[in-house]
Structures are given as structure tokens and as C-alpha cells.
Backbone as JSON Lines, residues from 0, in Angstrom:
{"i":0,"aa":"X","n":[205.22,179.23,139.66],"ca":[204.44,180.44,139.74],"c":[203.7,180.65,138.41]}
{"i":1,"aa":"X","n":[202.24,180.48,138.48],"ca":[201.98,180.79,137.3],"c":[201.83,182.11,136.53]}
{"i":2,"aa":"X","n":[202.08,182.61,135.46],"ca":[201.75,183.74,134.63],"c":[200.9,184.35,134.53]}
{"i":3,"aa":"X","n":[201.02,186.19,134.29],"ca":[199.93,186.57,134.27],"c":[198.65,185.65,133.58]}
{"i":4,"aa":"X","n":[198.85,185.67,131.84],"ca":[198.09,184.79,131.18],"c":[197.66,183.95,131.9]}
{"i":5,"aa":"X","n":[198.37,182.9,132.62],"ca":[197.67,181.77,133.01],"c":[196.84,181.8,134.11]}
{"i":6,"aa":"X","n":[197.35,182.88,134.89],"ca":[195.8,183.66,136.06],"c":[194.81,183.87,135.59]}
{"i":7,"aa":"X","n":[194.64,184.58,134.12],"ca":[193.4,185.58,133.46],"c":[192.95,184.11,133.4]}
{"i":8,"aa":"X","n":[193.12,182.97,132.64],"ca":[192.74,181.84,132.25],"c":[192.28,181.09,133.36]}
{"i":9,"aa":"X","n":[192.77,180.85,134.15],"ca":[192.22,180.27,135.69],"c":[191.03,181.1,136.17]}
{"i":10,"aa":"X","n":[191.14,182.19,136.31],"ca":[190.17,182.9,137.1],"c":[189.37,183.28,136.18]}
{"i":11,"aa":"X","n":[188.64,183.0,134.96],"ca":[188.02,182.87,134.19],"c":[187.15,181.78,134.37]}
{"i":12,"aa":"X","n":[187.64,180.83,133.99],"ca":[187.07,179.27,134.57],"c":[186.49,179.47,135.84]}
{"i":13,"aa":"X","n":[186.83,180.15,136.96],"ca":[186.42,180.08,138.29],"c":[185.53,181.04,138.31]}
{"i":14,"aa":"X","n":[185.51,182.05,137.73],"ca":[184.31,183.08,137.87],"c":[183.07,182.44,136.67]}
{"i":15,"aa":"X","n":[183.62,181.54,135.79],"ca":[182.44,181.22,134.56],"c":[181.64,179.92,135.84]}
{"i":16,"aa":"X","n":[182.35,179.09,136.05],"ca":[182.28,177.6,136.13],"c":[182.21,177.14,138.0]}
{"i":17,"aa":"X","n":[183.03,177.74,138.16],"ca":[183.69,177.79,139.91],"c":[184.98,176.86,139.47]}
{"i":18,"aa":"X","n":[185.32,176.19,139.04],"ca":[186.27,174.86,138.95],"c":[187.02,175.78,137.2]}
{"i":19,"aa":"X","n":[188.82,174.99,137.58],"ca":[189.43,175.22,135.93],"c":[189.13,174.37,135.58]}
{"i":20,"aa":"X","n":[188.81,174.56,134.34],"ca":[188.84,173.11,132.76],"c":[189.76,172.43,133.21]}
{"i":21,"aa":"X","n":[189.87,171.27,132.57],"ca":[191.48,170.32,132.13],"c":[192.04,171.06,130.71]}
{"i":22,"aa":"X","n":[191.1,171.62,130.31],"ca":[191.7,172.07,128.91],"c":[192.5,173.63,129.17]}
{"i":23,"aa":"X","n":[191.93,173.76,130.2],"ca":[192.7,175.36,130.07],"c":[193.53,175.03,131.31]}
{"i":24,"aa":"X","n":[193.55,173.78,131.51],"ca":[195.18,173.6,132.0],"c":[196.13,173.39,131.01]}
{"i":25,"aa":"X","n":[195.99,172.8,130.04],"ca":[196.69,173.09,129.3],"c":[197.16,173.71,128.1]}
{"i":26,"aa":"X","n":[196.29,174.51,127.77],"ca":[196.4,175.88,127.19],"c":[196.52,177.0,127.85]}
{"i":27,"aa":"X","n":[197.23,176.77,129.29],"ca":[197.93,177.62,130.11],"c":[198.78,177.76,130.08]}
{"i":28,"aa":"X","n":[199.52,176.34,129.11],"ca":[201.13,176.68,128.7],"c":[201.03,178.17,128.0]}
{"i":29,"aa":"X","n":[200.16,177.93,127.45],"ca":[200.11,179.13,125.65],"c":[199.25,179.55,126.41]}
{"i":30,"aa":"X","n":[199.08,180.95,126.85],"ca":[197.31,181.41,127.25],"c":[197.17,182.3,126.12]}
{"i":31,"aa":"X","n":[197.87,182.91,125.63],"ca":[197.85,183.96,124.45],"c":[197.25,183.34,123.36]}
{"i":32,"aa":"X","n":[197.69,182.21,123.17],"ca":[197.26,181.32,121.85],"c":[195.78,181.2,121.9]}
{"i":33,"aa":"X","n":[195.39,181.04,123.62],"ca":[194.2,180.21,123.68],"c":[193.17,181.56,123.41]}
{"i":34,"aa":"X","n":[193.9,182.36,123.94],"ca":[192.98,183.56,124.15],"c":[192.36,184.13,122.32]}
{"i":35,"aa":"X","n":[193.72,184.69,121.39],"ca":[193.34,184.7,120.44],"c":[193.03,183.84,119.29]}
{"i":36,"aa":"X","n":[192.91,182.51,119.98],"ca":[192.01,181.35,119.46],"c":[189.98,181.77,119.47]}
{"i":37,"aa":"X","n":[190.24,181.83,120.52],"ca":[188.74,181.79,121.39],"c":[188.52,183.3,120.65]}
{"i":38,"aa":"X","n":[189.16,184.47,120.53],"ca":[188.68,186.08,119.88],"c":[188.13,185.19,118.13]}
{"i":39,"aa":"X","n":[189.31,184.59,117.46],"ca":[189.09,183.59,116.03],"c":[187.83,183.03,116.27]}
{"i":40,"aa":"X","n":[187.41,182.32,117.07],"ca":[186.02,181.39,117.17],"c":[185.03,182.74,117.03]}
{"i":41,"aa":"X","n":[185.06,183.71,117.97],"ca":[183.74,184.82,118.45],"c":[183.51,185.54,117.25]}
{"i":42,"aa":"X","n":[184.93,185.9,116.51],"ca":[184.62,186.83,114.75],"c":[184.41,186.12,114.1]}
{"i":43,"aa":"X","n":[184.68,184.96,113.87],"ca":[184.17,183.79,112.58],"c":[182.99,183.52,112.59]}
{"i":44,"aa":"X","n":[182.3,183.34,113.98],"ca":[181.25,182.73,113.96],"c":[180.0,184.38,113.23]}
{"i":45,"aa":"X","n":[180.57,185.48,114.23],"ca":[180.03,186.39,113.94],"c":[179.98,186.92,112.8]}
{"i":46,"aa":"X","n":[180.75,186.53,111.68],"ca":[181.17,187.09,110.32],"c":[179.77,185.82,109.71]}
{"i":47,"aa":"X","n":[180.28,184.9,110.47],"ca":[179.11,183.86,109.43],"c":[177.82,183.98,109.76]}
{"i":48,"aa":"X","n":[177.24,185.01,111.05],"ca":[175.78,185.24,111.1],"c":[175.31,183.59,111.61]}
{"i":49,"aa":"X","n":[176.18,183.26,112.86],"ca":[176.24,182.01,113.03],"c":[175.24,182.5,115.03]}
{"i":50,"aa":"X","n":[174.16,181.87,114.96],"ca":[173.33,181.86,116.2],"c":[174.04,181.22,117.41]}
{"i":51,"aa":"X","n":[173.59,181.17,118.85],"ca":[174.44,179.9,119.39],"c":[173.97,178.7,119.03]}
{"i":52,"aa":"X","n":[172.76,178.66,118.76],"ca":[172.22,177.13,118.23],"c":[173.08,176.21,117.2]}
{"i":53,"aa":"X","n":[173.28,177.54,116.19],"ca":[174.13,177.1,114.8],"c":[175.48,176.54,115.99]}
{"i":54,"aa":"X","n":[176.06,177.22,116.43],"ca":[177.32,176.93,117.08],"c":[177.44,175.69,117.59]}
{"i":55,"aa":"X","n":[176.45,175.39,118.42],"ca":[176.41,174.43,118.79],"c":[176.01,173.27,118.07]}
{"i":56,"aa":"X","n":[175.1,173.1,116.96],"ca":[174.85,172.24,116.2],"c":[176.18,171.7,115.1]}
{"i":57,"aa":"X","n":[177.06,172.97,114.97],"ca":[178.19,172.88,114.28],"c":[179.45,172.13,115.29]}
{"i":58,"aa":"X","n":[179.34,172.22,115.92],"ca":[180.3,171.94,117.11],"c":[180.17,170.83,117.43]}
{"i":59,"aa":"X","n":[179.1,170.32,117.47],"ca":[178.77,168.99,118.04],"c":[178.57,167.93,116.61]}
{"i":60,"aa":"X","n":[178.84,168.25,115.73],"ca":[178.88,167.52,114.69],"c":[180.01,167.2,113.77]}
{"i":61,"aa":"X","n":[181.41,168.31,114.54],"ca":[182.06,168.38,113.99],"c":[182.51,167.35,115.48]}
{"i":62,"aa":"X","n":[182.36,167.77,116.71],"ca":[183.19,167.11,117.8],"c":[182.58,165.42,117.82]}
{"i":63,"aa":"X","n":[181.86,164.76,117.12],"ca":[180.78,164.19,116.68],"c":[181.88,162.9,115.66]}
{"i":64,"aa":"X","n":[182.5,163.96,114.78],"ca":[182.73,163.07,113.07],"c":[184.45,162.78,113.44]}
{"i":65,"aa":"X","n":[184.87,163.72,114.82],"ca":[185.98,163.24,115.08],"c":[186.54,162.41,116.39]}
{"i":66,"aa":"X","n":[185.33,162.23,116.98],"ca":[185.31,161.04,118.22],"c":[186.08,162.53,119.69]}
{"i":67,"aa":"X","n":[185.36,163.46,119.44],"ca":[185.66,164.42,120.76],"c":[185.05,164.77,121.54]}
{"i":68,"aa":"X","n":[185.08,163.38,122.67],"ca":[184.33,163.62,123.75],"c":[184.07,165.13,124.38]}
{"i":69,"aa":"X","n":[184.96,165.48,124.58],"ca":[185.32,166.58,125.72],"c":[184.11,167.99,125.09]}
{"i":70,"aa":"X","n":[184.5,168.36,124.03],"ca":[183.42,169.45,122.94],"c":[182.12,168.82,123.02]}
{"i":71,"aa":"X","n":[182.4,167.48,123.0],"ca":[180.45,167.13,122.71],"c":[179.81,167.17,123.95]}
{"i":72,"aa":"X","n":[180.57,166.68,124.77],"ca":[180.33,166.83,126.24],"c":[179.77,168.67,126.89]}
{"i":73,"aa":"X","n":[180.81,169.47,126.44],"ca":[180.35,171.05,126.45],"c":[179.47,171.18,125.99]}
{"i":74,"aa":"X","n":[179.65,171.0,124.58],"ca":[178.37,172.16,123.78],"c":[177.19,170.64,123.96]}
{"i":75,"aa":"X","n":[177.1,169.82,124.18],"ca":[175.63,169.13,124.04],"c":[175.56,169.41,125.67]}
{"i":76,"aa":"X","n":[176.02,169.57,126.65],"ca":[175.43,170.64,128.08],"c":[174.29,171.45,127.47]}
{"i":77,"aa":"X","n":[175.11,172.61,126.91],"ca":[174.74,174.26,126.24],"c":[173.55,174.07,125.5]}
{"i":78,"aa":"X","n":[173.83,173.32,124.55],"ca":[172.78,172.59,123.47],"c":[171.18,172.29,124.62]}
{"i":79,"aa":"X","n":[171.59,171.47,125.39],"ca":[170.3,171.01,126.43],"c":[169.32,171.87,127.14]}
{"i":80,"aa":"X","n":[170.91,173.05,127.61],"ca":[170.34,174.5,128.11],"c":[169.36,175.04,127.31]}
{"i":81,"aa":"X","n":[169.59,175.49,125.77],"ca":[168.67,176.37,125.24],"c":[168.4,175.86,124.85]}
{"i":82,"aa":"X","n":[167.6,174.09,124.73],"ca":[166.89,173.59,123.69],"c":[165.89,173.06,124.81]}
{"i":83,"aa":"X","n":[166.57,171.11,124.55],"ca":[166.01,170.29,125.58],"c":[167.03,169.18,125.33]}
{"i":84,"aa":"X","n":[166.87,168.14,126.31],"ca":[167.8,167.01,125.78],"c":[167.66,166.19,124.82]}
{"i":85,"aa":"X","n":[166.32,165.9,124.32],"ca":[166.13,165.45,122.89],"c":[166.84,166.02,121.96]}
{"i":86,"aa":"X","n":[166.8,167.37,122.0],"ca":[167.52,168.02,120.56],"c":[169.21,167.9,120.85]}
{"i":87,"aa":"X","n":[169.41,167.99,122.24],"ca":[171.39,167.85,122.07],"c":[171.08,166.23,121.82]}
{"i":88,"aa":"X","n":[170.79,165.35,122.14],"ca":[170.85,163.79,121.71],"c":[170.98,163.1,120.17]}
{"i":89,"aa":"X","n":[169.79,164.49,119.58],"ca":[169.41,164.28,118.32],"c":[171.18,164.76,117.73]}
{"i":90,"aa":"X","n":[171.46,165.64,118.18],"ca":[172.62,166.28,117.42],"c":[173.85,165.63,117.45]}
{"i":91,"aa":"X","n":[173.9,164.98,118.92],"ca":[175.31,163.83,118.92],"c":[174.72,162.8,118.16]}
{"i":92,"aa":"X","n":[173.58,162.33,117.93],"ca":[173.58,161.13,117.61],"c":[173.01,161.05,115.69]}
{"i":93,"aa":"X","n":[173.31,162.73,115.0],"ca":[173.31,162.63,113.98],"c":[171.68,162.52,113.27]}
{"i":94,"aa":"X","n":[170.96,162.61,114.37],"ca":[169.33,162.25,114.13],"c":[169.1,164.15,113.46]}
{"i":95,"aa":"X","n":[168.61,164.16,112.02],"ca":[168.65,165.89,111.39],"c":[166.63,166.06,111.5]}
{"i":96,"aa":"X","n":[166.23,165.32,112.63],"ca":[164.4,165.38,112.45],"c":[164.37,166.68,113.35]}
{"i":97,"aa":"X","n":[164.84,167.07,114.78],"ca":[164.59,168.25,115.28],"c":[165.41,169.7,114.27]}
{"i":98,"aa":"X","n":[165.8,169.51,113.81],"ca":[166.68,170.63,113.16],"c":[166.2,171.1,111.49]}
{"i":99,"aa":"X","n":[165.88,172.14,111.05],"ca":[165.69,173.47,109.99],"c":[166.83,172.55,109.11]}
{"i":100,"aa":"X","n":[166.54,172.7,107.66],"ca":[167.39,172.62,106.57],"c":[168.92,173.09,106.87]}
{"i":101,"aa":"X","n":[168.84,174.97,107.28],"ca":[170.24,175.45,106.94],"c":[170.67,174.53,108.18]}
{"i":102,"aa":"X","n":[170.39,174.25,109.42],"ca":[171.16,173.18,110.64],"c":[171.67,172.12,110.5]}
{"i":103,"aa":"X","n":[170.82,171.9,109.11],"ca":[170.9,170.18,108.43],"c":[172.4,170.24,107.6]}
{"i":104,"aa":"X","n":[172.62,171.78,106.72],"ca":[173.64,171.71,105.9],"c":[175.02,172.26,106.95]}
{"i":105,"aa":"X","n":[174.69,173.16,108.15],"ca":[175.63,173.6,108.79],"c":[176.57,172.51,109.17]}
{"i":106,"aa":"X","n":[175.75,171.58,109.75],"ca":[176.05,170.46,110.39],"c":[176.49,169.21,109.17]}
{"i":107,"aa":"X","n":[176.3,169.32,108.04],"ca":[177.23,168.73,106.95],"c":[178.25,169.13,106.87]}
{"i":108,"aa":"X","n":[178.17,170.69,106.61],"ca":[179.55,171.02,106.29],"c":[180.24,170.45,107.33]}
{"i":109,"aa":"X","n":[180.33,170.95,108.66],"ca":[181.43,170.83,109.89],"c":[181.84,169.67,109.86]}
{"i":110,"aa":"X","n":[180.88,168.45,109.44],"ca":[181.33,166.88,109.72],"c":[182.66,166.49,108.17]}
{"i":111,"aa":"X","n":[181.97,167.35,107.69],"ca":[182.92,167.42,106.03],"c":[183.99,168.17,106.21]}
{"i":112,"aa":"X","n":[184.49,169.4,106.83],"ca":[185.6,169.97,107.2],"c":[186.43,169.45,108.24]}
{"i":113,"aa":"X","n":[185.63,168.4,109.24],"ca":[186.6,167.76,109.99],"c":[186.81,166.58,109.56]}
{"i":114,"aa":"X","n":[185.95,165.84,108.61],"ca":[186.84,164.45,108.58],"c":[187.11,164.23,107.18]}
{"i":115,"aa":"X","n":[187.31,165.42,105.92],"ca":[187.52,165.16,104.85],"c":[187.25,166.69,104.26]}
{"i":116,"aa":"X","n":[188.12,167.44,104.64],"ca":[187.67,168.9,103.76],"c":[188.43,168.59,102.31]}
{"i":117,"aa":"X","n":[188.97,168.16,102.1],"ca":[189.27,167.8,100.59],"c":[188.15,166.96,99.98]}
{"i":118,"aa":"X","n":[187.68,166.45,100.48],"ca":[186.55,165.98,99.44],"c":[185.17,166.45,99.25]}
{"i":119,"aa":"X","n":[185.17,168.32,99.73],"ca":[184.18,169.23,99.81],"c":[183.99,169.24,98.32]}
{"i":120,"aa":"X","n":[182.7,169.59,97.64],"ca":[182.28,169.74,96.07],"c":[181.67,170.71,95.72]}
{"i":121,"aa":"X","n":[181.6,171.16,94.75],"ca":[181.19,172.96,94.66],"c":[179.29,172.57,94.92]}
{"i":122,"aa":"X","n":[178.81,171.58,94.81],"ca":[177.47,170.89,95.2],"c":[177.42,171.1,97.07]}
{"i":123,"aa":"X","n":[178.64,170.84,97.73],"ca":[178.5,171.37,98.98],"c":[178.23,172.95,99.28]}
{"i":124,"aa":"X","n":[178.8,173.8,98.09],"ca":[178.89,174.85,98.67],"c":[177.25,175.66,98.09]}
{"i":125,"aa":"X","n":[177.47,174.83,97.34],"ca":[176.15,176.1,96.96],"c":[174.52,175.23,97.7]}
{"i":126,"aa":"X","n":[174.59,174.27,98.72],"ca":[173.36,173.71,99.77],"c":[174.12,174.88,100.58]}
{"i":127,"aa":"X","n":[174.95,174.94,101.01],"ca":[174.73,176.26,102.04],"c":[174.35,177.58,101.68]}
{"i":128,"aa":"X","n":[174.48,178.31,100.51],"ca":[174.05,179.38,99.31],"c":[172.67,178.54,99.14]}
{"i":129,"aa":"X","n":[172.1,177.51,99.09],"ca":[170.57,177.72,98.9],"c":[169.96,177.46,100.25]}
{"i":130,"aa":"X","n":[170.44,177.61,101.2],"ca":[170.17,178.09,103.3],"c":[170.29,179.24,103.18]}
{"i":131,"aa":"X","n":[170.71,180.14,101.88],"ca":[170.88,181.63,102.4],"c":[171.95,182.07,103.08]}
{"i":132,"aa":"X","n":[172.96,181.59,102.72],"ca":[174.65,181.5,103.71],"c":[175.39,182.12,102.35]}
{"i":133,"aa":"X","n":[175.9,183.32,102.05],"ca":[177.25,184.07,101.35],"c":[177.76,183.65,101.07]}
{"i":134,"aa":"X","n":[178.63,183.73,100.07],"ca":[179.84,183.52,99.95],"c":[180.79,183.73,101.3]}
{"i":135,"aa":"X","n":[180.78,184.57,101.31],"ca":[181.68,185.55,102.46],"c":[180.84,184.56,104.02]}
{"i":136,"aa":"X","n":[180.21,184.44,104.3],"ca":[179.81,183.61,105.43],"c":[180.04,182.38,105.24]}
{"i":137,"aa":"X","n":[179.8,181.7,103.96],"ca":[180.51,180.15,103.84],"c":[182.35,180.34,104.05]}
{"i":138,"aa":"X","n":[182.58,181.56,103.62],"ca":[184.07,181.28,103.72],"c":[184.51,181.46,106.07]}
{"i":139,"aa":"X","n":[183.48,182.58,106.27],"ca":[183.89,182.55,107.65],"c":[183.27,181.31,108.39]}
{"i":140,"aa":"X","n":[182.38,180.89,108.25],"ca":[182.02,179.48,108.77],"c":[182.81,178.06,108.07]}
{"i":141,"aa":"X","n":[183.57,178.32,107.28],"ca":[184.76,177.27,107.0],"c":[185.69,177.78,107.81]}
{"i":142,"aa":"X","n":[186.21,178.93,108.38],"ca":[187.13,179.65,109.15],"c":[186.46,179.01,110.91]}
{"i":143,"aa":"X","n":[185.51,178.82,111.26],"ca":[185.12,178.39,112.59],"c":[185.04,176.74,112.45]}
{"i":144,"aa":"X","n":[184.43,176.33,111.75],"ca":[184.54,174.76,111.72],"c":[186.14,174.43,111.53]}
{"i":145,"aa":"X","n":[186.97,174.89,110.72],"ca":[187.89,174.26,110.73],"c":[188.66,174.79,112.26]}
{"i":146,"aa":"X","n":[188.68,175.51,112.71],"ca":[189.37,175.95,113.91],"c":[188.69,175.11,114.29]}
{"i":147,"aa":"X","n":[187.34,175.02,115.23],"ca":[187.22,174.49,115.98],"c":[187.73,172.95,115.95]}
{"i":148,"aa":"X","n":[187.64,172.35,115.03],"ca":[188.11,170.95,114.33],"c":[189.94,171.08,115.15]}
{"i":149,"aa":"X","n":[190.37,171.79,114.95],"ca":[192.26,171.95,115.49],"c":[192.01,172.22,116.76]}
{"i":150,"aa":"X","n":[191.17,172.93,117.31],"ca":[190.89,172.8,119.07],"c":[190.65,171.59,119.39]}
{"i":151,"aa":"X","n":[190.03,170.93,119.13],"ca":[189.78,169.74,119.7],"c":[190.85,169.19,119.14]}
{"i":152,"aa":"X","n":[192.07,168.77,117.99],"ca":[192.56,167.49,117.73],"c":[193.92,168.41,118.49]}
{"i":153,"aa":"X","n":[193.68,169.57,118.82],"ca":[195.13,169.8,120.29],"c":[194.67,169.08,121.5]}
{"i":154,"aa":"X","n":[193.6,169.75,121.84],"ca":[192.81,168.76,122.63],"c":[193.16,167.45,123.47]}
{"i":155,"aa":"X","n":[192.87,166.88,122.1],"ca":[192.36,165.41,122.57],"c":[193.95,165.11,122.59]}
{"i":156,"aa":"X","n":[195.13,165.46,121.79],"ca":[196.32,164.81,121.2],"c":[196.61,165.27,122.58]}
{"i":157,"aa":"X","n":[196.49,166.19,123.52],"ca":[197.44,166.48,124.78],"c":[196.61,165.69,126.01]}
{"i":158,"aa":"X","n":[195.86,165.12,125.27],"ca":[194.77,163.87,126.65],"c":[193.85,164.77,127.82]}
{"i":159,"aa":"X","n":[193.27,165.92,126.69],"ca":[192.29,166.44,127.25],"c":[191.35,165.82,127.76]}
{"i":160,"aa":"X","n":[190.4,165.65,129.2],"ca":[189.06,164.75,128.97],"c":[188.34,165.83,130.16]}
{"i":161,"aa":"X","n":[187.18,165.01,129.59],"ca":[185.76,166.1,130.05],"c":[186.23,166.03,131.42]}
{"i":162,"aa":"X","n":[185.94,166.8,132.47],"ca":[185.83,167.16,133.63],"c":[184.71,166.57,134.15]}
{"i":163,"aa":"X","n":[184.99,165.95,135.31],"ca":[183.87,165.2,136.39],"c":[182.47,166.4,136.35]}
{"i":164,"aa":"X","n":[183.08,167.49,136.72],"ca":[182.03,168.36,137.0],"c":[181.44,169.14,135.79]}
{"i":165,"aa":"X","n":[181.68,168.9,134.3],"ca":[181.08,169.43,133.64],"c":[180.44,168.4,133.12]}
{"i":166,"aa":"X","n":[180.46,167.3,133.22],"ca":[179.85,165.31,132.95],"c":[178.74,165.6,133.94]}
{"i":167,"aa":"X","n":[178.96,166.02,135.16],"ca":[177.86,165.55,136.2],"c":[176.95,166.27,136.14]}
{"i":168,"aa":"X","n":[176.6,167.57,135.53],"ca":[175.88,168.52,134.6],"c":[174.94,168.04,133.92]}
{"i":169,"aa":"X","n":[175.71,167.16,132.97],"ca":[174.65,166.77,131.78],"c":[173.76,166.11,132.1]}
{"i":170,"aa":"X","n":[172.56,166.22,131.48],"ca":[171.32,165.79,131.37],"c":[172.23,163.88,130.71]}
{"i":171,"aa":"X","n":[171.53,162.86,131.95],"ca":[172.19,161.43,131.98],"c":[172.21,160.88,130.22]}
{"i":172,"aa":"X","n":[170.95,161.28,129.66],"ca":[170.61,160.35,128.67],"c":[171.43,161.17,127.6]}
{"i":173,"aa":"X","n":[171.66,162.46,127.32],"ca":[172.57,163.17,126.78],"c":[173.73,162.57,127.16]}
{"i":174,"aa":"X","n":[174.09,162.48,128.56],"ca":[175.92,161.63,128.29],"c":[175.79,160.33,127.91]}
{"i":175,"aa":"X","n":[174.66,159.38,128.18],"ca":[175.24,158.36,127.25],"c":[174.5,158.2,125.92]}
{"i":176,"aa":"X","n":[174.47,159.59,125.24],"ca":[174.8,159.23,123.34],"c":[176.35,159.56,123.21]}
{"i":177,"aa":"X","n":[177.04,160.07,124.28],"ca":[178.35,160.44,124.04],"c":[179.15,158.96,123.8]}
{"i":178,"aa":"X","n":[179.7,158.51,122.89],"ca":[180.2,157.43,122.83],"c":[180.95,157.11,122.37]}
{"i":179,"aa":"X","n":[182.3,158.01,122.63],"ca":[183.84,158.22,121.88],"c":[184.14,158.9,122.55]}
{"i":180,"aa":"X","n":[185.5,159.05,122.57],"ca":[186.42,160.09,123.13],"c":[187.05,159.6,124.01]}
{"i":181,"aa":"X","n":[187.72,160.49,124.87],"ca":[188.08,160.21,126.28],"c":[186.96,160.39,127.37]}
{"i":182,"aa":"X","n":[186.83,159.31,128.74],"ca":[186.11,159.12,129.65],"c":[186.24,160.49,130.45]}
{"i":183,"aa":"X","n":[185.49,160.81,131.05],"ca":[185.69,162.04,132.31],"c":[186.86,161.47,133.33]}
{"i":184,"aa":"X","n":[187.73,162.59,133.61],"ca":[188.79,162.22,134.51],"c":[189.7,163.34,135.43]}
């Protein structure tokens, strides 16, 4: 019998999507976790004056530097939605010609917080301070990249993979720059 939590979480997916994630099958063990995970993503991003574009350019560069299909697969969908598929292609595939300077450094940082935040340099921080990014917004957009970076490596470590029906979505030439991760299943 599943739990309240894990109803709100199901019927979420079904009223967003029609179909549940694979992922919020299994962050149905924890729905609480997932829930004030996902509230962490919406204030961080919002503290950092972070667009959905930024989000997604951050997301996909971070899901990008750590081989996570399943995120790049989402947000380069989303990405396609409000752009075109050139620009989500450009973004999995690391190409910085469609994208603004601060997109150029957003999308440094995230690849630098997921595959080496120790080897960040006070030269990293102040290209985001010359994008016009705070103190106080570099610290909440280190607060969303690195979360999002632990969503995905729960993720992937519990053999999350993209969903048939959120794969069959994507714009074709967008899924194949996807070229890591786990297969749709």
C-alpha cells in the first residue's frame, strides 16, 4: 500500500506528465526527502536570480560532466521547448557559440562543482562577479549546482534511466548528442 507521500508523488507525475518517472519511483521510498529536495532546488535557484534557461544550461552541464543521462535527457527536452534543438545540442555537447558570457560561466561553474569542486579558484569566482552574479548568488547557485550534482549521483547509483516516454519526446538529433548514462528503460 503505498503512502500518503508516495501518492502526492505519483499523482504529480500523472497530472504533470500522464505516466510516473522511474525516478520518483524511487524517491518514493523517501517522498519527504524528494519533496524538500525539489523546495532546495526552487529557493536556490531563486536566491541566485537563476532564469529557466540558466537552469537548464546549468543542469545540463553539470548532468553533462557527470555522464547523467536521465537529467540531460529532461532538461535538454525543456531546453528544446524554450529554445530550439540546436541550442539544447549545443549545451549537451559543450558547443558555448549559442549562449551569453554569464551562460558560458554558469555552465563552468556547474561542470566544476560536479566533477572537481575542490579545484574551484578565487579566478572562478570572481568570472561569475564579472557576469554580474553576488556574492550571495554565487554562494546560492553553488547551493543548486551542487544539489543538483547529488540528485543525479542518487540517481544514477539506484539505476535510474530515462523513461521510454520522456526519450520519445525528444527532438531525435537532441537524443543522439546524449551519449552517456543509462539507456531508456
Amino acid at each position: 500500500m503505498p503512502s500518503v507521500g508516495q501518492e502526492r508523488l505519483y499523482a504529480a507525475d500523472v497530472a504533470d506528465d500522464g505516466y510516473v518517472w522511474d525516478l520518483t519511483r524511487l524517491w518514493a521510498h523517501l517522498p519527504e526527502a524528494k519533496e524538500q529536495l525539489v523546495g532546495l532546488f526552487a529557493s536556490s535557484a531563486e536566491a541566485a536570480g537563476l532564469t529557466s534557461r540558466d537552469r537548464a544550461v546549468i543542469v545540463i552541464a553539470q548532468a553533462a560532466a557527470i555522464g547523467d543521462s536521465y537529467c540531460a535527457v529532461a532538461w535538454g527536452r525543456r531546453l528544446t521547448d524554450w529554445t530550439d534543438p540546436q541550442t539544447a545540442i549545443a549545451a549537451l555537447t559543450g558547443d558555448e557559440e549559442p549562449f551569453s558570457e554569464r551562460e558560458r560561466a554558469l555552465a563552468d561553474w556547474a561542470r566544476t562543482v560536479a566533477r572537481s569542486p575542490g579545484s574551484t579558484t578565487p579566478g572562478d569566482v570572481q568570472r561569475l562577479r564579472d557576469v554580474g552574479i553576488s556574492d550571495a548568488q554565487i554562494m546560492a547557485l553553488t547551493v543548486f549546482a551542487g544539489l543538483r550534482t547529488a540528485f543525479s549521483s542518487i540517481n544514477d547509483a539506484l539505476g535510474a534511466r530515462p523513461d521510454p516516454a520522456l526519450t520519445d519526446t525528444l527532438d531525435p538529433a537532441v537524443r543522439s548528442a546524449i551519449r552517456w548514462g543509462r539507456t531508456p528503460g
